[in-house]
C-alpha positions in Angstrom: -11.2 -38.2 12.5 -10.1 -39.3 9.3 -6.6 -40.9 8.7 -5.2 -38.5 6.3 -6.0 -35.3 9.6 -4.7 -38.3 11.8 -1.2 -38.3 10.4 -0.6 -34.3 10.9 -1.3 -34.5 14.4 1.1 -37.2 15.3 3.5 -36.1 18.2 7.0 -35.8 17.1 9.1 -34.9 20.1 7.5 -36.1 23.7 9.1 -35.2 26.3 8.0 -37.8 28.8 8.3 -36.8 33.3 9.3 -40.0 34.4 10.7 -41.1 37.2 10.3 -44.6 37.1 12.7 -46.4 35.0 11.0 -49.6 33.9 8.0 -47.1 33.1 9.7 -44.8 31.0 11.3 -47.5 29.4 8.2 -49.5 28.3 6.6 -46.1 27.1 9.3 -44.7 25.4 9.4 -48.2 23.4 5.7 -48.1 22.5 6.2 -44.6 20.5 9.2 -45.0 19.4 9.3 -48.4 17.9 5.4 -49.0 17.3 4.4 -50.7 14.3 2.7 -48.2 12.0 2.5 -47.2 8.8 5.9 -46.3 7.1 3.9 -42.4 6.4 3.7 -41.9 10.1 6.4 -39.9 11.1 9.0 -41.6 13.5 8.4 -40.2 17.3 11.4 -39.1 19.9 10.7 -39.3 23.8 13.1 -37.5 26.1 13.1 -38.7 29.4 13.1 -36.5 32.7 13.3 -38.0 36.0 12.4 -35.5 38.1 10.7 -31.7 37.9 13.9 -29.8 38.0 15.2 -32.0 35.2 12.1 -31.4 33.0 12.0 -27.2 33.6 15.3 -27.5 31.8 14.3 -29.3 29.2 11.4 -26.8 28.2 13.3 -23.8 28.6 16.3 -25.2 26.1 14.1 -26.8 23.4 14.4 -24.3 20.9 16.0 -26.6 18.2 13.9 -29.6 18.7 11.0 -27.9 20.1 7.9 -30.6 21.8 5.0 -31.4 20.6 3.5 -33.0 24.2 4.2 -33.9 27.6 3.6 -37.1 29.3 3.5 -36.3 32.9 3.8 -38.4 35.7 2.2 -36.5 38.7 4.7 -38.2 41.5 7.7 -37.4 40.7 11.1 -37.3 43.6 10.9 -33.3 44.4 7.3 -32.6 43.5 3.7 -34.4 43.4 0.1 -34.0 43.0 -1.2 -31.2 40.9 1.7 -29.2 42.3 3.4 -30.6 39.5 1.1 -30.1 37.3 0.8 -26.3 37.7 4.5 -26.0 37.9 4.9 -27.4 34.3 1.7 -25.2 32.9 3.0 -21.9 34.0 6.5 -22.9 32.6 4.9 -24.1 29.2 1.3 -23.0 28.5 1.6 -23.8 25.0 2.4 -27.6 24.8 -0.3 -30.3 25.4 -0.4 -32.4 28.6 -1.3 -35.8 29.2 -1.0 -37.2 32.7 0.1 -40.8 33.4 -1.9 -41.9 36.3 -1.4 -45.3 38.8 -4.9 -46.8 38.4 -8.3 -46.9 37.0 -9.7 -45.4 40.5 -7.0 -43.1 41.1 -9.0 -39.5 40.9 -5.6 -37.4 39.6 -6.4 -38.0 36.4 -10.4 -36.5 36.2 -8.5 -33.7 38.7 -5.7 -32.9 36.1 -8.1 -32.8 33.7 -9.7 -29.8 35.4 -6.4 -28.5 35.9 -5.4 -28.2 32.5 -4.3 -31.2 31.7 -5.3 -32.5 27.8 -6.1 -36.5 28.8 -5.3 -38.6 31.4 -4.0 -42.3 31.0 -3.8 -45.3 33.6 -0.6 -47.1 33.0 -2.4 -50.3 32.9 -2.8 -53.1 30.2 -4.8 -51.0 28.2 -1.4 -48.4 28.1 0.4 -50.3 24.8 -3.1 -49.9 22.5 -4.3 -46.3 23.6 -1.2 -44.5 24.2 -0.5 -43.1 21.0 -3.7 -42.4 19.7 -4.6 -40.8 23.0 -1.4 -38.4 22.4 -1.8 -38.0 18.7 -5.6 -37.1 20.1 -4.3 -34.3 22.7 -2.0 -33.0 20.1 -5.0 -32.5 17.6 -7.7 -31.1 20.4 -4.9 -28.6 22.4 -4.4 -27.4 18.1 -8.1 -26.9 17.8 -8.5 -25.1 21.2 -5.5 -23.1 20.2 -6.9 -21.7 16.8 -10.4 -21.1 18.7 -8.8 -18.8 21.6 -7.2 -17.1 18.6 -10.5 -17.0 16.5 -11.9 -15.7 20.0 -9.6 -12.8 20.6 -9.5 -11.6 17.0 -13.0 -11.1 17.2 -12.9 -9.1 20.5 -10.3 -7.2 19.1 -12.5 -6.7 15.9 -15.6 -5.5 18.3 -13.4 -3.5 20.3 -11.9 -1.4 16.8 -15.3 -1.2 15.8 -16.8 0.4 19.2 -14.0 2.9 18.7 -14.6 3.5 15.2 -18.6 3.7 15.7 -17.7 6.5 18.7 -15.3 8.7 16.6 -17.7 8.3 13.8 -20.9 9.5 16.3 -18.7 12.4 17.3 -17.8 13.2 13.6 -21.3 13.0 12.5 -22.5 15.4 15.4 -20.2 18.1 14.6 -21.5 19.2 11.5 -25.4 17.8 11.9 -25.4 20.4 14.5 -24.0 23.2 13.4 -26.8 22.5 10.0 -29.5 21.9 12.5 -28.5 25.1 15.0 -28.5 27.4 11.9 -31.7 26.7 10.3 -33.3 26.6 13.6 -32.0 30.6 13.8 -33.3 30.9 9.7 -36.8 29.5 10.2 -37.4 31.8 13.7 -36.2 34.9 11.8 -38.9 37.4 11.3 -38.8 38.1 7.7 -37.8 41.5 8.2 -34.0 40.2 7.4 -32.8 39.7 3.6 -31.1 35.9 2.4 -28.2 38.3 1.6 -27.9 39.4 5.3 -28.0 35.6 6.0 -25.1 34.8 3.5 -22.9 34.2 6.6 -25.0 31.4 7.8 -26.0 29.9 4.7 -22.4 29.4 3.8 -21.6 28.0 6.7 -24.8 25.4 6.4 -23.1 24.5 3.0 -19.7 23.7 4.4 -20.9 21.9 7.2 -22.7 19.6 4.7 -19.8 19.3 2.5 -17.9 18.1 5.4 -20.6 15.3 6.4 -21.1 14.3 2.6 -17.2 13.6 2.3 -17.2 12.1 5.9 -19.8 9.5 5.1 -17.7 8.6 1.6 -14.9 7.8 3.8 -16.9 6.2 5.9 -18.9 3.9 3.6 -15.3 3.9 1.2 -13.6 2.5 4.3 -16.7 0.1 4.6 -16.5 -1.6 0.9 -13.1 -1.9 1.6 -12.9 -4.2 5.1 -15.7 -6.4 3.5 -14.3 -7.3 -0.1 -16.9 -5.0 -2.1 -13.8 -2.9 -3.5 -11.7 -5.5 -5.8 -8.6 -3.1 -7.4 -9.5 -3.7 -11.7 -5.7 -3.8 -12.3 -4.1 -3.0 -15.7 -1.2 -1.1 -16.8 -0.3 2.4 -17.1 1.9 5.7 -17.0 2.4 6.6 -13.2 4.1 10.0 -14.4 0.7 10.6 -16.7 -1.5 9.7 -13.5 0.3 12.2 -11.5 -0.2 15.1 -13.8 -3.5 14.2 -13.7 -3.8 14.7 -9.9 -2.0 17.6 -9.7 -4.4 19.3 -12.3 -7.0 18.7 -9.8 -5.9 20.0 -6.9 -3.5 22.9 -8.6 -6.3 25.8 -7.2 -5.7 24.5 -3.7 -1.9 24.3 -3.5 -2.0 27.5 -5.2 -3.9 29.0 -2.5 -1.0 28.5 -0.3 1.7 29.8 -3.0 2.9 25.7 -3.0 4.7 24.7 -5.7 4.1 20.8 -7.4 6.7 18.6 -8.8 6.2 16.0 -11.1 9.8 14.2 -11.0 8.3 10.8 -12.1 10.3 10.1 -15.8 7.5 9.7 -18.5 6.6 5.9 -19.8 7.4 4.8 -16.1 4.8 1.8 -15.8 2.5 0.5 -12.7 0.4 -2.2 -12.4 -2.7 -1.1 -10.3 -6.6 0.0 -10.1 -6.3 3.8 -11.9 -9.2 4.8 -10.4 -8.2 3.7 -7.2 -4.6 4.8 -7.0 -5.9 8.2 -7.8 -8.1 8.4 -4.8 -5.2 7.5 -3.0 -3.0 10.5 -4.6 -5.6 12.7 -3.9 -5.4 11.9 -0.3 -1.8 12.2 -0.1 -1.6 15.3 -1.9 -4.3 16.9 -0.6 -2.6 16.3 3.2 1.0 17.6 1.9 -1.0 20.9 1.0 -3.1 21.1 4.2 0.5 20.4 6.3 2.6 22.3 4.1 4.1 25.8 5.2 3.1 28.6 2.3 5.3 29.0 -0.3 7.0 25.4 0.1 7.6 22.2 -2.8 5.5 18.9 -2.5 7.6 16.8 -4.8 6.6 13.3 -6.2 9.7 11.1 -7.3 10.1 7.4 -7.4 12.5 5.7 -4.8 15.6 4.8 -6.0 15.9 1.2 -7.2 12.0 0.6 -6.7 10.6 1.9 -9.7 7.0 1.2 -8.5 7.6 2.7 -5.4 6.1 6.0 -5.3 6.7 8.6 -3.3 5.1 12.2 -2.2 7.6 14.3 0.1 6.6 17.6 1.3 8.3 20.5 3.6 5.6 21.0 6.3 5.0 20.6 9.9 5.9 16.5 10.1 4.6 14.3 12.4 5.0 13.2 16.1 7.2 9.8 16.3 4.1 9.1 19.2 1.5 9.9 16.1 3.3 7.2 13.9 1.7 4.4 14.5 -1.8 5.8 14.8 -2.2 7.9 12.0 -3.1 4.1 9.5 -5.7 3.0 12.3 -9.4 4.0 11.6 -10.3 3.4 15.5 -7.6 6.1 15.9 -8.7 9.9 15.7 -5.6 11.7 14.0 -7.3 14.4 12.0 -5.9 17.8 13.1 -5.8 21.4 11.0 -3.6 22.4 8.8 -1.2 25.4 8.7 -3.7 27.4 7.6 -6.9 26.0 9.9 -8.2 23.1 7.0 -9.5 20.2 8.2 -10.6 16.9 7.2 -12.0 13.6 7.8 -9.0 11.7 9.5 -10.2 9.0 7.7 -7.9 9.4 4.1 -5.1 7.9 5.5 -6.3 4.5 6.7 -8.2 4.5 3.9 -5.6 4.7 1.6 -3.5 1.9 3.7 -6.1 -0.4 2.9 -6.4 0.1 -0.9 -2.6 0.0 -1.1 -3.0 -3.2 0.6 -6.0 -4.7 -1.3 -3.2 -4.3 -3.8 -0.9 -6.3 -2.2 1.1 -3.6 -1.4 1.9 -0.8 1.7 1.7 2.3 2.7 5.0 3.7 4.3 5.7 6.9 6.0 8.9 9.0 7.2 9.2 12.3 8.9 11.1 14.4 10.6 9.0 16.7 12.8 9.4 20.5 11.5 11.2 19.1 8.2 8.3 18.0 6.4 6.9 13.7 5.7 7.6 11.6 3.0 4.7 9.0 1.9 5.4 5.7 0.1 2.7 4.2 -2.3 4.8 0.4 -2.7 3.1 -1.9 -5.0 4.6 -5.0 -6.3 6.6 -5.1 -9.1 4.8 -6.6 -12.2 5.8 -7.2 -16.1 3.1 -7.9 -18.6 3.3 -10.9 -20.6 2.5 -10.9 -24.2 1.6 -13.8 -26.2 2.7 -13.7 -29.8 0.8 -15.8 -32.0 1.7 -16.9 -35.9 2.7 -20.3 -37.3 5.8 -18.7 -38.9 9.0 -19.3 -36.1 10.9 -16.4 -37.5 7.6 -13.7 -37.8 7.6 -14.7 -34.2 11.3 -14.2 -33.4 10.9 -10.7 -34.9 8.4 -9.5 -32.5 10.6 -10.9 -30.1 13.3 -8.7 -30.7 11.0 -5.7 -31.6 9.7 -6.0 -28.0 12.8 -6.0 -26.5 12.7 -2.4 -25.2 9.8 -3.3 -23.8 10.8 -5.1 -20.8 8.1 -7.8 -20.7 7.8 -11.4 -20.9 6.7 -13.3 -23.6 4.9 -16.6 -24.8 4.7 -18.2 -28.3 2.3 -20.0 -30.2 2.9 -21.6 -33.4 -1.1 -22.3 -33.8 -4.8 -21.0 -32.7 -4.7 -24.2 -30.7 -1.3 -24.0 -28.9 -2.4 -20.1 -28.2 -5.7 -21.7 -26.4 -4.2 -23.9 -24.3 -1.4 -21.3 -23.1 -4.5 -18.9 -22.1 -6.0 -21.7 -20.2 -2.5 -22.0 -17.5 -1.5 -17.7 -17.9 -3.3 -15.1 -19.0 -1.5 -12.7 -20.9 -1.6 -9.0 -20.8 -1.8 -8.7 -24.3 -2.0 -10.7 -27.6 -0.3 -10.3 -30.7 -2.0 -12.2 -33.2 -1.4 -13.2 -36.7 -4.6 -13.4 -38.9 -3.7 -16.1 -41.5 -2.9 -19.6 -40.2 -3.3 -23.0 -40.7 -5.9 -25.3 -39.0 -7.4 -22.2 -36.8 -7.1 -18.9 -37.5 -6.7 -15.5 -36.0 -10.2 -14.3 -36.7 -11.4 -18.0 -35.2 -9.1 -17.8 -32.3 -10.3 -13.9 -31.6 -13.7 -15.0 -31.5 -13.4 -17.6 -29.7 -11.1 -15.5 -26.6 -14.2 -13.2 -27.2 -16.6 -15.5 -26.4 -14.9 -16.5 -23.3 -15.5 -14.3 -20.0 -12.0 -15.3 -18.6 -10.5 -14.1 -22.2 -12.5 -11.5 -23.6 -10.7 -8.4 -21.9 -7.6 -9.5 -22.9 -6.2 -6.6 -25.4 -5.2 -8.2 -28.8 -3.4 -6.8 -31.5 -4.2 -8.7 -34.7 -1.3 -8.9 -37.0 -1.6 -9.8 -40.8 0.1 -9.2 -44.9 -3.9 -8.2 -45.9 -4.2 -5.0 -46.7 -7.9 -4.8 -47.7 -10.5 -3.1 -45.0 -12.8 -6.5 -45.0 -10.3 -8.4 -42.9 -9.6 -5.0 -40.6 -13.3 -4.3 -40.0 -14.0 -8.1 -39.6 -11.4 -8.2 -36.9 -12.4 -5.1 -35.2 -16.3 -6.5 -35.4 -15.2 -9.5 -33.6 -13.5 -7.6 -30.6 -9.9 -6.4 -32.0 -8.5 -3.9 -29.8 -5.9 -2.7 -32.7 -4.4 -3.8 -36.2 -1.2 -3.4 -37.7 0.0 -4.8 -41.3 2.8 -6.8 -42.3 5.6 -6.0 -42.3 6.0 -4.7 -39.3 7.6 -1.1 -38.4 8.7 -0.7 -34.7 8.0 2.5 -35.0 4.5 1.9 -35.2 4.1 -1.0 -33.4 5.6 -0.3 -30.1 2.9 3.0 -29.6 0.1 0.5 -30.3 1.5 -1.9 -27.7 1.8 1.2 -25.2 -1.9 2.0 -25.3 -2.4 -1.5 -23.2 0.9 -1.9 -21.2 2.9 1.4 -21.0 
């Protein structure tokens, strides 16, 4: 083991079972005043003479918690591995090692069967192995610990994924069925019957593959998901324009149940999130408020107070079972059920939604009142875009400052092409203001060289300069400009064209 792993593992707090005086002195002495390394962390031994002592001393450690136990098997009211078993049910998650009489007494091998992390024979061999051989037990009992754990994730793991693969299975035979059962009627008709007379059936072939093409998106949605392959492109944007834009898509089907949508989000309120993403997520929310929503009812979508990107989705239907809860973000869980007016779905929108929210680093939050209708929570950390300003000139700088003020975004200067190149290399900004004329490098060299760069090239710049004529615009835009604005500056124009990247 290498010295540097050697050093984390070394015991802290021992409690040492001992009920031998001149014992317990002479190994309390050897950890507590051996000659190491001034790194080494200085070790505490508390002493218990007997088993009754040392069950109090585990069940009060809570300040100074252990890190091992030294056991001495014989001990005044108990012995053997009696004592041994006493102290593991008590305290299953602290290393033992057991102090043992001699080199041929067999507790030690026994203990080790036992439970027990190492055995030692308190011998003349005790004052050069005794703290490696605890630092040792400490390290192992760690590395058996994170295994177990390693171990029982991945049953758990197989177990969610049995469930899943059955509720799938029973998914899948639903509609495969009902497809296979009614061309199997089709292909035995005798021709005497017109495909207008099977309308009926044909319709009902159609909807039953609808329903197994938006199961298996789910499915393989849910799929991409658990193993990395979806990666939230985050940038900023308009939450209240976003919602407008889902509500336009499913406006026929709250309008088939006479529901009424709210857009209560304030215009130019910003987010910081995959679009294409969140908007599958919407979709899913809104498209459950509709199927649980009584005809005639509001679905409202507001932003919490105090958390502006908080986003919530609160609707007047049916509500959900406190018992259904906890299930309803589980994908082993079946929780799909039919609307007010008989829809159905997947089951699978909700978790599926969890997990983008949370591939965002955010969560998914739920409250309802059964009979009063549910509230949904999209919560995604707070962000504000930084925007490097670039131009040799301090007080051309200090007026973009104060121009993007209103903003509510941080900033970072640059007084050269150089100085803007090494700030990009620590923080990439969300956008870049850049002035076109400067000394030593300029903005046209700088722009270039961002766009050659893969970790620079989609940052948005804004190229900033007194030049009028359309050479210098169309050179800039050539190179990979994503706007241009003269000199002086207006706020009036500026602040749209800064809006376009960051809201």
């Amino acid at each position: 083991m290498p010295l540097s792993n050697f050093e984390n593992f070394a015991p802290k707090h021992i409690l040492l079972i001992e009920d031998n005086p001149v014992m317990a002195d002479l190994v309390t002495t050897l950890l507590e005043h051996r000659k190491e390394p001034q790194r080494f962390q200085k070790t505490r031994v508390q002493n218990a003479t007997t088993l009754a002592e040392a069950q109090k001393c585990l069940v009060s450690d809570q300040e100074t918690p252990y890190d091992l136990i030294l056991l001495d098997l014989r001990l005044p009211d108990s012995s053997g591995l009696a004592t041994l078993k006493t102290i593991r049910a008590l305290r299953d998650d602290l290393p033992i090692v057991v102090l043992t009489g001699t080199a041929q007494d067999t507790s030690g091998v026994e203990a080790l069967t036992a439970g027990a992390q190492d055995f030692i024979v308190k011998d003349d061999h005790l004052q050069t192995l005794l703290y490696r051989i605890c630092t040792y037990a400490v390290c192992r009992f760690a590395q058996e610990t994170l295994i177990k754990k390693a171990m029982q994730e991945a049953e758990e793991t197989n177990k969610i994924k049995d469930r899943f693969v059955a509720l799938v299975a029973h998914d899948l035979r639903g509609p495969l069925s009902a497809i296979l059962g009614l061309t199997e009627l089709l292909v035995s008709d005798d021709q005497s019957t017109t495909l207008a007379q099977h309308r009926d059936e044909i319709d009902c072939i159609k909807k039953s593959a609808l329903d197994l093409t938006e199961l298996l998106t789910d499915i393989l949605d849910i799929s991409k998901l658990n193993t990395g392959k979806i990666t939230p492109a985050k940038s900023f944007f308009d939450i209240h324009n976003l919602v407008n834009d889902v509500i336009k898509r499913l406006r026929l089907m709250a309008d088939n149940k006479q529901l009424k949508l709210n857009n209560r989000i304030p215009e130019g309120s910003r987010f910081y999130a995959d679009e294409k993403l969140l908007i599958q997520v919407l979709q899913n929310l809104l498209s459950n408020a509709i199927k649980f929503s009584f005809p005639g009812k509001s679905i409202d979508f507001f932003l919490r107070p105090g958390h502006p990107t908080h986003l919530a989705i609160r609707d007047e239907g049916v509500g959900i079972a406190p018992e259904a809860m906890t299930r309803l973000l589980k994908i082993e869980e079946k929780t799909s059920t039919l609307g007010t007016k008989g829809e159905s779905g997947t089951g699978f929108g909700l978790p599926l939604s969890a997990g983008i929210i949370e591939a965002h680093g955010g969560e998914l939050l739920i409250e309802s009142t059964p009979g009063c209708g549910s509230t949904f929570m999209v919560c995604i950390p707070p962000v504000r875009p930084l925007v490097l300003i670039v131009d040799d000139q301090y007080i051309s700088r200090q007026i973009l400052v104060t121009q993007l003020e209103p903003l509510d975004v941080d900033i970072m200067e640059a007084g050269s092409g150089k100085d803007a190149l090494k700030l990009i290399e620590d923080k990439t900004p969300d956008l870049a203001l850049i002035d076109v004329f400067m000394p030593d490098m300029n903005g046209l060299e700088l722009l270039e060289i961002m766009m050659d760069n893969p970790r620079f090239a989609e940052i948005p710049t804004i190229m900033v300069t007194a030049d009028q004529s359309m050479e210098t615009r169309q050179k800039a835009i050539r190179l990979g400009a994503s706007d241009f604005t003269l000199k002086p500056i207006e706020p009036l124009e500026l602040i749209p064209r800064i809006q376009r990247f960051i809201v």
